[in-house]
N, C-alpha and C positions, 0 to 999 in steps of 0.2 A: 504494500500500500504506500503510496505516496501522496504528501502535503503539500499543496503551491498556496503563498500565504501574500498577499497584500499588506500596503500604508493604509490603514484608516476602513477595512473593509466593511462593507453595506451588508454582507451576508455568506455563506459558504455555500456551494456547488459539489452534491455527490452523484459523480459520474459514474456510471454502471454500462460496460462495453455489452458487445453483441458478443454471437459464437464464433469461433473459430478467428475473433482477433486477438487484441490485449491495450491493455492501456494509453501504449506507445502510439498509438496510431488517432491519438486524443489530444496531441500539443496544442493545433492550431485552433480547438475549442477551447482550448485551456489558458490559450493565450487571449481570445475571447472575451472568456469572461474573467480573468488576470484584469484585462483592460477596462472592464466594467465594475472596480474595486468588489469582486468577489473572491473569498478564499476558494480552492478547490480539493475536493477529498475523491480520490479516484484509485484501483488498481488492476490488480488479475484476478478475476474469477477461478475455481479451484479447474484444474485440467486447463487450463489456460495460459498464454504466455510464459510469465516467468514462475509461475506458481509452483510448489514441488510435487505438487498431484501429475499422477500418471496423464499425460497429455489427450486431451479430446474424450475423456473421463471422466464419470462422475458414478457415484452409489446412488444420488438421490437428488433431487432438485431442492431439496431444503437445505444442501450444502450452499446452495446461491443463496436461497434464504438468509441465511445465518451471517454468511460472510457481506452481505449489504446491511445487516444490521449492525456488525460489527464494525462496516464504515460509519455509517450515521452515528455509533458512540464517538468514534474520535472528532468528528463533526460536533457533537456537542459541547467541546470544549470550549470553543470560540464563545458559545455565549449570543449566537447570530440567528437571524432567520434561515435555516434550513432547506433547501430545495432540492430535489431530486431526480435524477435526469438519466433516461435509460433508452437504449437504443436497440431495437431488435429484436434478440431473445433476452437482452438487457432489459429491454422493455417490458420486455413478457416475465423477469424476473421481481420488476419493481410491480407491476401487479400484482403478482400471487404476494409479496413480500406484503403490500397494504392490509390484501385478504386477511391476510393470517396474524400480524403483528401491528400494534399499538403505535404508531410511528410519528415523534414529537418533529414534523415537519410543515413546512409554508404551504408547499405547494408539489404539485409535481409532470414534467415535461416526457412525453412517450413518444419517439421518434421511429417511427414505423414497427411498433410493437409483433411482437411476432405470435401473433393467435389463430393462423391459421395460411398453408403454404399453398405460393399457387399451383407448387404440381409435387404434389408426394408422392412417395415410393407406391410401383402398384400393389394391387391388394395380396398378390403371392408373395409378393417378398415383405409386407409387413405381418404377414402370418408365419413367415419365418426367422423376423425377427424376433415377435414375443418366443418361438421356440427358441431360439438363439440365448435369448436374455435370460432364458433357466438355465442353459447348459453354460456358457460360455459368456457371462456377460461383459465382460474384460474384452472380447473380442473385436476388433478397431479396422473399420472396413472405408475406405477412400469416400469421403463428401461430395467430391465432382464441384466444388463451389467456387469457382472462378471468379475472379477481380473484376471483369470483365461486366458482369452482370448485376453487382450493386453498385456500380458509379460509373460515369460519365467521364470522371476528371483522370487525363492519362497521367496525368505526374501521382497520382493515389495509387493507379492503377500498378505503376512501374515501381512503385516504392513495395508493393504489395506481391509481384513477383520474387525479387530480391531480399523476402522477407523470412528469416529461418524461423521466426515466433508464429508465423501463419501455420493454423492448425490444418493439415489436410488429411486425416483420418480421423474417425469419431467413432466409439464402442455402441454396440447393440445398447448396454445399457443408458448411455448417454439419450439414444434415441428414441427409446423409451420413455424417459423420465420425462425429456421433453414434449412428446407427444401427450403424456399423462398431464403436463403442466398447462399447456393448450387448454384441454378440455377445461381443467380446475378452473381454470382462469374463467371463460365462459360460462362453466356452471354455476361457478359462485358471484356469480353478477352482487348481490343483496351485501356478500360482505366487507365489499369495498365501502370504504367511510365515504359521508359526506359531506363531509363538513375540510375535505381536502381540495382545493380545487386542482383539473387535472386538465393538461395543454396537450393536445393530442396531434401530432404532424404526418401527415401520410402521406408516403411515395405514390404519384398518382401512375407513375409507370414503373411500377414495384414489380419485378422479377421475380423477387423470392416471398414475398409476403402477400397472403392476401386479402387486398383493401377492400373487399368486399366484405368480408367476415371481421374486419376491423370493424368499419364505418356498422355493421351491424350490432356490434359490442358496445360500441361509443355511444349510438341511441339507447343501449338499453341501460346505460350504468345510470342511478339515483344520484347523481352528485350535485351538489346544489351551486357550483359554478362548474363547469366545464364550457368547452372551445377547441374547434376540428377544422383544421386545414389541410386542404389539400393542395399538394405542388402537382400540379398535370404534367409537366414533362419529366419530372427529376426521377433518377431510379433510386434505390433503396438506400444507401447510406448521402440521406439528405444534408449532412455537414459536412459531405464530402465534394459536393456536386458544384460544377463550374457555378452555380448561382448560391451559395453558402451563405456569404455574406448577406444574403437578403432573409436567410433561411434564419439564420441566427439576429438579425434586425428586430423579425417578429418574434422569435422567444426570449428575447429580452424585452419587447416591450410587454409582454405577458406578467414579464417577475417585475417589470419597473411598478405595474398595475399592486402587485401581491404585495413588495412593498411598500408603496406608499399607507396600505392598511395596517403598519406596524406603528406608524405614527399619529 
């Protein structure tokens, strides 16, 4: 886990990466909201990056759980308004993490949450995965998930090839859990708080996620402020995409909104 700490800061930013990146691939948000006097609390999810979990691994999706609550304590230090910022299956972890856990935060920004994909595995080979996941769940079989197809921006793209921290095999169990988290997510629509407000940004030319089964999730949550944009041309890693700067404009004027309600 790593801390980027400002002069005089307005409030702290815990960033929660997507699958199969890490941290590292977060500067230029980081520098972002650096520049907008927020402190930043960010790292690697377990199986991830630099983490010491076996890579593209996990036993259980409550390991995300735990370890994003275990950012928000060190986030509490500060003594700031809290905001929470998840991208992907990041996204999708800061969901289940609301569901489940009491979470002393402002606000919170979901950038193309990942609730549901737009072309999953067919139905033979996810029936051989749940068999997979009893026998062999340790077993880590190639994602196919190419640079190519969450962003637009080729210097992201090129940095992302030349990248030894890019996860490119994922365990039966991993795909599991995540599959299982999907549904939780959906199913438990009721136990999201609402008294959080929640900024939701969706790739409108999303490759890997799909905005349809979002934009359906986003109608049904109770939240008593929420707010859903969609970018129509941008593909899925929306602060990575030759128009960023516009992307990150409107989720700061989201938290500029969240703050000013502190005073």
């Amino acid at each position: 886990m790593w801390k980027w700490e400002v002069e005089d800061p307005r409030g702290v930013f815990v960033v929660v990466h997507g699958a199969f990146e890490h941290q590292g691939r977060y500067k230029w948000l980081t520098e972002m909201w650096k520049a907008s006097k927020m402190n930043v609390v960010l790292g690697d999810l377990p199986g991830q990056g630099t983490s010491t979990r076996k890579r593209g691994h996990i036993d259980s999706f409550n390991e995300y759980i735990d370890t994003i609550c275990g950012w928000i304590e060190e986030a509490r230090v500060y003594d700031l308004p809290i905001f929470l910022l998840g991208h992907s299956m990041g996204g999708l972890a800061v969901i289940r993490t609301l569901q489940e856990k009491q979470l002393p935060i402002k606000a919170a920004v979901l950038s193309s949450p990942c609730l549901g994909l737009t072309n999953p595995p067919p139905k033979g080979l996810q029936l051989a995965a749940k068999a997979l996941n009893v026998v062999v769940p340790s077993l880590r079989l190639a994602s196919h998930m190419e640079p190519k197809i969450a962003t637009r921006n080729k210097e992201v793209m090129q940095f992302d090839e030349n990248d030894s921290l890019y996860v490119t095999k994922v365990s039966v169990r991993w795909y599991q859990e995540l599959m299982k988290a999907m549904e939780q997510a959906n199913r438990n629509i009721d136990k999201l708080p609402d008294d959080i407000p929640v900024l939701l940004m969706q790739a409108g030319a999303d490759k890997i996620v799909d905005k349809v089964v979002v934009k359906e999730w986003f109608n049904k949550i109770k939240v008593n402020e929420k707010l859903y944009k969609e970018w129509p041309k941008l593909y899925h890693e929306i602060f990575n995409e030759p128009e960023r700067d516009e992307v990150f404009k409107y989720a700061k004027g989201f938290i500029e909104m969240q703050l000013q309600k502190s005073f």
